[in-house]
C-alpha positions in Angstrom: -22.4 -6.1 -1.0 -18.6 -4.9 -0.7 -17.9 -1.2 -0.4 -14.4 0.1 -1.8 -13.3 3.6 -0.2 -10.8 5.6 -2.5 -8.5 8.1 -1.3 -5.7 10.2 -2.2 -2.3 10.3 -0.7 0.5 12.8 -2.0 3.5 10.9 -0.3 6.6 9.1 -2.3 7.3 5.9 -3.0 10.2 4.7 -1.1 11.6 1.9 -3.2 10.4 -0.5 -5.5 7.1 -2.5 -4.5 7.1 -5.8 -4.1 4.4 -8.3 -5.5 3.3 -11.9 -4.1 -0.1 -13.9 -3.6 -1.5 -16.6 -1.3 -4.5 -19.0 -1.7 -7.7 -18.3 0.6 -10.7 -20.3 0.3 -9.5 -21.5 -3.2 -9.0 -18.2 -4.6 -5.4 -16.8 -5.6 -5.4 -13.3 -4.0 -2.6 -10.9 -5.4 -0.8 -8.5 -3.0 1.5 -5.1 -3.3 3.5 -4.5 -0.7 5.2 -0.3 -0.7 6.7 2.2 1.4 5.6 5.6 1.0 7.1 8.9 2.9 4.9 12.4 3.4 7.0 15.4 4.1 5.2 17.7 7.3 7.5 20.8 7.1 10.8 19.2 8.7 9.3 16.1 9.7 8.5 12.7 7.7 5.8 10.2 7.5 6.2 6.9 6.9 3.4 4.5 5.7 3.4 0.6 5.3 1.0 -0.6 3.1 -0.5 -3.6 1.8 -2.9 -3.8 -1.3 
């Protein structure tokens, strides 16, 4: 049985997300590709992610 985790990020989105798909094992599988950014006092995260 799958397991999904949840959690929260307060970050912003850096530009507009970009959607595609691929085929695995016969299945379409949609994908969202963003940028967010987290302020630390003067300094900035960036995070890649995939969904």
């Amino acid at each position: 049985m799958d397991k999904e985790k949840m959690i929260n990020i307060n970050a912003n989105l850096v530009d507009e997300p970009t959607f595609s798909s691929f085929e695995k094992d016969g299945e379409t599988v949609e994908v969202a590709n963003f940028t967010l950014v987290k302020k630390y006092g003067k300094g900035k995260e960036y995070m890649n992610l995939k969904t």
